[in-house]
C-alpha positions in Angstrom: 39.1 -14.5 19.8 42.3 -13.7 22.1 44.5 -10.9 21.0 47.5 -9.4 22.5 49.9 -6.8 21.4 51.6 -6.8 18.0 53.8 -9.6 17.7 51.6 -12.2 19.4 49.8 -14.6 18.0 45.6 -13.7 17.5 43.4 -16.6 18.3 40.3 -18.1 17.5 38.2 -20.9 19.4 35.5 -23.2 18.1 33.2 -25.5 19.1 30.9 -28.1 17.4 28.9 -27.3 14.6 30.7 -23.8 13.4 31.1 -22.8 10.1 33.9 -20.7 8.6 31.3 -17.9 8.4 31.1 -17.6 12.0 35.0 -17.1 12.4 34.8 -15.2 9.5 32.5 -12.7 10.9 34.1 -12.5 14.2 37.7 -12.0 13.0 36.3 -9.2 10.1 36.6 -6.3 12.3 39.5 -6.7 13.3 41.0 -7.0 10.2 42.5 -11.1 10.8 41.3 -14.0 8.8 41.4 -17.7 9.2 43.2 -19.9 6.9 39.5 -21.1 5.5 37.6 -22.6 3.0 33.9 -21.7 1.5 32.0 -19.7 4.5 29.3 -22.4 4.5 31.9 -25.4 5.1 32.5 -26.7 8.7 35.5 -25.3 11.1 36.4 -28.9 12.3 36.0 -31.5 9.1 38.0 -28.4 7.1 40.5 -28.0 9.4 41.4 -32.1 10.2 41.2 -32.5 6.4 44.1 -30.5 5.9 42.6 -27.5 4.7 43.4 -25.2 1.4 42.7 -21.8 1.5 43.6 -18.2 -0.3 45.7 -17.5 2.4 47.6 -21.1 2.4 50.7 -19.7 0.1 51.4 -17.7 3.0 50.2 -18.7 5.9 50.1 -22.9 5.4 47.1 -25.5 5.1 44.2 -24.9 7.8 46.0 -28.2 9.9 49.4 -26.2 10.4 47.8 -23.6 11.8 45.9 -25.6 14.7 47.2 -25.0 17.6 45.2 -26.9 20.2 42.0 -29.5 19.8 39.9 -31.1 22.7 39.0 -35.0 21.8 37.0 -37.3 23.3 38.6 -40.8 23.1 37.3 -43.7 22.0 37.4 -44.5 26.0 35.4 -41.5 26.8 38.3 -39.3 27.9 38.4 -35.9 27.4 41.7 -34.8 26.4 43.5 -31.3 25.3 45.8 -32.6 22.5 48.4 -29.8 21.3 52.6 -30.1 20.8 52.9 -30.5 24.3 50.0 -33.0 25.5 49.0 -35.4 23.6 51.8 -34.6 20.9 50.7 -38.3 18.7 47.1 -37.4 18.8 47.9 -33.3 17.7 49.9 -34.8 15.2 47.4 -37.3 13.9 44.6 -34.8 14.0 46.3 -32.4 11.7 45.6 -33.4 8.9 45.0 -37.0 9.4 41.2 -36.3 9.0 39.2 -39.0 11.5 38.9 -41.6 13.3 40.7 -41.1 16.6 38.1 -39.5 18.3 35.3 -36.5 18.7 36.6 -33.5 18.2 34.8 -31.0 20.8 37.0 -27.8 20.4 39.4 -26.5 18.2 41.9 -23.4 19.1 43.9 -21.9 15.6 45.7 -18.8 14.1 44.6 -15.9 12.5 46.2 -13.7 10.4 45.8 -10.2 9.1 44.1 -10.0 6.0 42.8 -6.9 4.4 41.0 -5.6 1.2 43.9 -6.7 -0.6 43.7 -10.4 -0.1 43.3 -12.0 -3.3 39.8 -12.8 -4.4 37.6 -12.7 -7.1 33.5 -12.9 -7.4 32.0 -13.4 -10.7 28.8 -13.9 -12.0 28.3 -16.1 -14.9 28.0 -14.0 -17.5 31.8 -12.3 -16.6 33.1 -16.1 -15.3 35.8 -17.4 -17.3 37.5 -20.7 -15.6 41.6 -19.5 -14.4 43.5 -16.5 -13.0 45.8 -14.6 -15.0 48.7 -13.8 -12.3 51.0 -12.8 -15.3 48.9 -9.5 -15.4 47.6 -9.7 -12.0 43.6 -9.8 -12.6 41.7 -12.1 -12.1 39.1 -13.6 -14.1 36.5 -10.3 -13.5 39.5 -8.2 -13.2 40.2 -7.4 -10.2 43.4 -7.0 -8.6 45.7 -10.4 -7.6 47.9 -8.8 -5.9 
């Protein structure tokens, strides 16, 4: 992770094989989160999938916030694709999901998240199947908002 003073973006780089919990875990203390799905998906097929998370009402789909990928072409190349190099590739790789290459390295936002960040856990015997924002619990009551 790469932080700098308030007001600059916080980064996170990862490499093959990571899984949300990883970035999870490293951006905890700090008090940032990834736009992210389940802890046990992977970083990568997430993230060129487009990418839904709790934070994606603020912060966008897990695509918008990737800032910079390293690709190996189909010719063997490795290539940094981001706005400015490789703009068609960034583009396609944002959501496009596969096919136009290996993706070695990914380099996204985080954003601060705190206690606050809506969730909810339930076991099955509290589960019940929708939020209820009009009160602002959730399904085991805890706070939406």
């Amino acid at each position: 992770m790469d932080g700098g003073p308030r007001g600059r973006a916080v980064l996170a780089q990862t490499g093959p094989g990571a899984l949300w919990s990883d970035v999870i875990a490293a951006a905890r203390p700090y008090g940032l989160a990834p736009v992210s799905g389940t802890p046990s998906v992977g970083v990568t097929g997430y993230t060129l999938g487009g990418g839904t998370g709790w934070l994606s009402r603020k912060y966008g789909f897990a695509a918008d916030n990737l800032l910079r990928a390293e690709v190996v072409t189909a010719d063997g190349d490795v290539v940094t694709a981001d706005a400015e190099r490789h703009p068609d590739l960034f583009w396609a790789l944002r959501g496009g999901s596969g096919n136009f290459g290996v993706v070695t390295a990914l380099e996204f936002r985080l954003h601060p998240a705190d206690m606050s960040t809506p969730a909810c856990r339930c076991t099955p015997s509290t589960a019940r199947p929708t939020f209820s924002f009009a009160t602002g619990t959730g399904p085991c009551g805890n706070p939406t908002s």
